[in-house]
N, C-alpha and C positions, 0 to 999 in steps of 0.2 A: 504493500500500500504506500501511494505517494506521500509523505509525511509532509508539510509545510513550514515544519518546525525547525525544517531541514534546512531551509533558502533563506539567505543573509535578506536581510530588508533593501527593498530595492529604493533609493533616495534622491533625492534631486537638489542641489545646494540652491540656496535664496541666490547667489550671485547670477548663477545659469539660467534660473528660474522668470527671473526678473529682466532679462536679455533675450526672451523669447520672445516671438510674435505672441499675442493672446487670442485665445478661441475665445468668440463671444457665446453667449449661450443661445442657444440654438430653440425659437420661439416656435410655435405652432398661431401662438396669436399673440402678433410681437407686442412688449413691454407687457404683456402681462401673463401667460400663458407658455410657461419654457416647457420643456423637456422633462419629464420627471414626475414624482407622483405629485398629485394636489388633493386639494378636499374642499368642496361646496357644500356646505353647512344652512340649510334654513331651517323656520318652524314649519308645522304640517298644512298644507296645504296654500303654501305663500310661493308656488309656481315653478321650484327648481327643477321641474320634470320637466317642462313647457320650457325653461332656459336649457336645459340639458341637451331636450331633440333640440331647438334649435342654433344651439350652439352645433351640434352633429350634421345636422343637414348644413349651416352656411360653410363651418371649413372646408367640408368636403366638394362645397361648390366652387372656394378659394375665394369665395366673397368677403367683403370687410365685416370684421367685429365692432359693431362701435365706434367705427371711423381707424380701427385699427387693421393693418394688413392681415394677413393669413398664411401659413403654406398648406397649400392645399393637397390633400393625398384623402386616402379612404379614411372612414371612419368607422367605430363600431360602437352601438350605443347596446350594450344590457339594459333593457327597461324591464327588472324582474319584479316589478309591482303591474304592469299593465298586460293589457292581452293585444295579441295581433292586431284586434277590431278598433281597440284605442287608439293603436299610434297610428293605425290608419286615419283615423278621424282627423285626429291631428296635426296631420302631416299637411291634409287638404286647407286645413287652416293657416295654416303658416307658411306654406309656400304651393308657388304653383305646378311646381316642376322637380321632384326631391331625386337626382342622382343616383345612380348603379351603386356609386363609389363608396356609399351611405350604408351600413348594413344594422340590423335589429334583430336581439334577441330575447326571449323571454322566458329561456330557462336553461339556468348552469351548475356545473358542480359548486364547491363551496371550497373554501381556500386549503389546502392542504389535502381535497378529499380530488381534486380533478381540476379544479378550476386551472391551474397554472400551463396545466401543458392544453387544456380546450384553447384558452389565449395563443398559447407560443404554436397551434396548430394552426392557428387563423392568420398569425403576423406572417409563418412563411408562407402560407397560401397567397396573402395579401401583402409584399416587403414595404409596400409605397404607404401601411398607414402610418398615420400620424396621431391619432389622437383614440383614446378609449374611454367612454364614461362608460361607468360600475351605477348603476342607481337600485337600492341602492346600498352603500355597506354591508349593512345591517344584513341583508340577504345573501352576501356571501361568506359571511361568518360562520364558525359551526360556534357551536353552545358550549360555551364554558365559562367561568368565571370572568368577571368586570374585570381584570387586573393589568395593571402598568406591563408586564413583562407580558401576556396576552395580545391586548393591544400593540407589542411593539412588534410581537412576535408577526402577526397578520400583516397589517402592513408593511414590514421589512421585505416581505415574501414579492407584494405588489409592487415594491417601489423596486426592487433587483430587477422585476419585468419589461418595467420603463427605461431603466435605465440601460438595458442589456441590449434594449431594442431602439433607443433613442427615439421616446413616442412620447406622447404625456396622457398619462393617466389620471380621470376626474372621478372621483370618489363623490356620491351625494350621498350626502349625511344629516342629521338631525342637530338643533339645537335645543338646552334644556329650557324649560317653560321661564325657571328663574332669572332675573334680570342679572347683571353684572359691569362694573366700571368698564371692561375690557372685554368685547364682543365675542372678540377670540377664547376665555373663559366658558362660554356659552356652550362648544364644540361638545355634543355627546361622547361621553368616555374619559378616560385618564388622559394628562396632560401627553402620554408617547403620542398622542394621534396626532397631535399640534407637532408634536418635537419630532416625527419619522418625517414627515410629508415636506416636500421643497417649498410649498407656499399655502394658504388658505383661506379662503372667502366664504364671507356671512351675509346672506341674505335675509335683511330684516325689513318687516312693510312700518311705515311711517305710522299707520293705524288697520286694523284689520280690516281685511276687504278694498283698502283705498285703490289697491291697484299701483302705487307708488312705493319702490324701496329704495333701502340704502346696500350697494353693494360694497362689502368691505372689504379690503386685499393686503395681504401682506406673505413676505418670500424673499427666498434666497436670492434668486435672481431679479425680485421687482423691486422697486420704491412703493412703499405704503401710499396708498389712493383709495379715494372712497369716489364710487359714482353713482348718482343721481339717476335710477331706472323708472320706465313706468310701461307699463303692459296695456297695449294699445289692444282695437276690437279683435284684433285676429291672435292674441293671445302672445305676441312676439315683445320679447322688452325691448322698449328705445331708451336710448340715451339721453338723458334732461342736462346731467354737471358731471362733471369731471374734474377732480379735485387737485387732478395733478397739473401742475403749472409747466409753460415752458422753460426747459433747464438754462440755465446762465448762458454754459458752454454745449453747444451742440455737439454731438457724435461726430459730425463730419467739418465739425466747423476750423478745427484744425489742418485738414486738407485745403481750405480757401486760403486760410492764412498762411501755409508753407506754399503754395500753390503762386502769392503774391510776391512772396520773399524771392523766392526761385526764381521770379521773371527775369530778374537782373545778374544774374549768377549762375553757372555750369556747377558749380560744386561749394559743397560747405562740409566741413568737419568741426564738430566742435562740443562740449558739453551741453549736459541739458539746462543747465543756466544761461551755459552762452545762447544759446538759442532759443529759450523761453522772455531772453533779454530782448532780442534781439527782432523776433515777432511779435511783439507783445511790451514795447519798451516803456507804455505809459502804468500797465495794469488793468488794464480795461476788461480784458477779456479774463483774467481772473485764471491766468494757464502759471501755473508752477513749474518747477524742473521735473517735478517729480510725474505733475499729470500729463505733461509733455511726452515727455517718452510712454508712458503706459497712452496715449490718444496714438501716437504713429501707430507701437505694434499694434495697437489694435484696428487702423485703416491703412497698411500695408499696401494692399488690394486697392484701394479707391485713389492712393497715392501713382503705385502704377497706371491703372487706367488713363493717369492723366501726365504719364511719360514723366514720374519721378521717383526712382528707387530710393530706397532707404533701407538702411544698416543699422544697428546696435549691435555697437564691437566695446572691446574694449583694451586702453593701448598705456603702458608703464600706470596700471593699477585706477585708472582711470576711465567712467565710462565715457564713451563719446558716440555721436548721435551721425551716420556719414549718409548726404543726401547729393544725389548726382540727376541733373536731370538728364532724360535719355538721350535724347539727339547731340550732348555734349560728347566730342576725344577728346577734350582739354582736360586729360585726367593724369599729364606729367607733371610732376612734383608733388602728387598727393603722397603724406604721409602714408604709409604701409600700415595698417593697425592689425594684429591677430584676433583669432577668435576665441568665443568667450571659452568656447569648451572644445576640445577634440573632440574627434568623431569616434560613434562608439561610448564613451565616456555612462550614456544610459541605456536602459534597456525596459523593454517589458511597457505597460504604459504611455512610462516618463520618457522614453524613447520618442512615442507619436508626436508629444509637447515639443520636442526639440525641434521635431523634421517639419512642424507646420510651416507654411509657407517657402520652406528652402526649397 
């Protein structure tokens, strides 16, 4: 038997680490909705089955969420509270046209008894999906006891699914009747259910019946946002507010400003101070050394597209930031810098992290 007790710990130094291009996380409905397991949490009957499909049928259409984009691949909604004849209804409701790519089921094993490999039977059948609601938990549970180590047990199981398969998985779940400072509190079950899941959303109505709630978010990969939903005649929520502000510094907004700098220049080598100095000399834009470098690696791609390479090397113990645009040869008398790490140097993983974008 393979022992694992056996294999040195495979590691990655902060200096290497930090000198890498960065993988963004990988949305199905971007800024809100990454990869990875989640959990949708309302009270009964305040509509998260009616968000559920319709959450199921628009990604699968590649339609916008919310004004949010999509990647759109197939989908598979478990609706093990409803019958065939329901979500049929449904469906006719909320859209006119519901996609192949969309699939519905309404009855599975339970976690540890089948359910894992019926999943991993349907993702190879299906490689393109992206997204699986569970509606809900509670129904793919088996029976035993409330307890923290229970709860982390079950979802651990779900969230390895997602993650192994790079999908996101939406667990709908219950909140308890009781009120609480902290929404998130509310989550039916021991705190593991909040602390396994990558992110998690409460849907709470403003007053019962009104048709208007507050959808609350919070995660590993998102910024905490509350948006303003209201469930118009065909049963679909629309978007009223959105809490989330536009950020200071833009994702791409460092590509315009190296993209300015450049115009006048073939080449630049230099620290992330010299060159957060240097595009940024009054402080307006609010870009550090330190966010400097973590915004290139991570628009690497959007810098090329626009005929400007970039490097993070590092040269007599210092890092430095080396930007050439492309249609420049004026590349004699550039300093020579080495790289951060030999090749080889990781493995396994921490390996992928290194070869991104090389």
């Amino acid at each position: 038997m393979n022992n694992k007790m056996n294999h040195p710990l495979i590691t990655v130094d902060g200096r290497t680490l930090m000198d890498r291009p960065l993988e963004p996380p990988n949305f199905v409905v971007d800024t809100l909705i990454s990869q990875g397991l989640h959990i949708l949490a309302g009270s009964p009957k305040v509509g998260k089955s009616w968000l559920a499909l319709w959450l199921a049928v628009t990604v699968a259409k590649g339609e916008p969420v919310w004004n949010m984009t999509t990647r759109q691949g197939t989908t598979l909604y478990l609706c093990l509270e409803d019958s065939v004849l329901r979500i049929q209804n449904r469906l006719f409701e909320i859209t006119e046209d519901a996609p192949s790519s969309v699939h519905f089921c309404t009855e599975c094993a339970l976690i540890g008894q089948g359910l894992e490999e019926q999943v991993e039977t349907f993702l190879t059948a299906h490689p393109d999906t992206v997204l699986v609601i569970i509606d809900t938990l509670q129904m793919v549970r088996p029976a035993r006891d409330a307890t923290y180590a229970n709860d982390y047990r079950d979802l651990s199981v779900l969230k390895r699914i997602a993650d192994t398969h790079g999908i996101a998985l939406l667990l709908i779940h219950h909140l308890r009747k009781e009120t609480a400072d902290d929404v998130f509190n509310r989550i039916s079950g021991t705190t593991a259910i909040s602390g396994a899941v990558d992110s998690s959303f409460t849907l709470v109505e403003e007053r019962r019946g009104s048709g208007r709630a507050k959808l609350s978010c919070i995660g590993r990969d998102i910024e905490y946002r509350e948006l303003t939903l209201e469930r118009n005649g065909e049963n679909v929520w629309e978007l009223v507010s959105d809490s989330r502000e536009e950020p200071v510094f833009h994702e791409d907004r460092i590509v315009v400003l190296i993209s300015a700098f450049m115009s006048t220049r073939t080449v630049f080598i230099g620290t992330p101070t010299e060159l957060s100095e240097r595009i940024d000399p009054v402080g307006v834009e609010r870009i550090s050394p330190k966010k400097v470098s973590r915004q290139i690696l991570q628009n690497l791609d959007a810098l090329r597209k626009i005929g400007i390479s970039a490097v993070v090397r590092r040269s007599n113990g210092r890092r430095l930031i080396e930007l050439q645009r492309a249609e420049s040869d004026d590349t004699q008398g550039v300093p020579a810098v080495d790289p951060v790490d030999p090749a080889g140097a990781l493995c396994g993983d921490l390996q992928a992290v290194s070869e991104y974008g090389e």
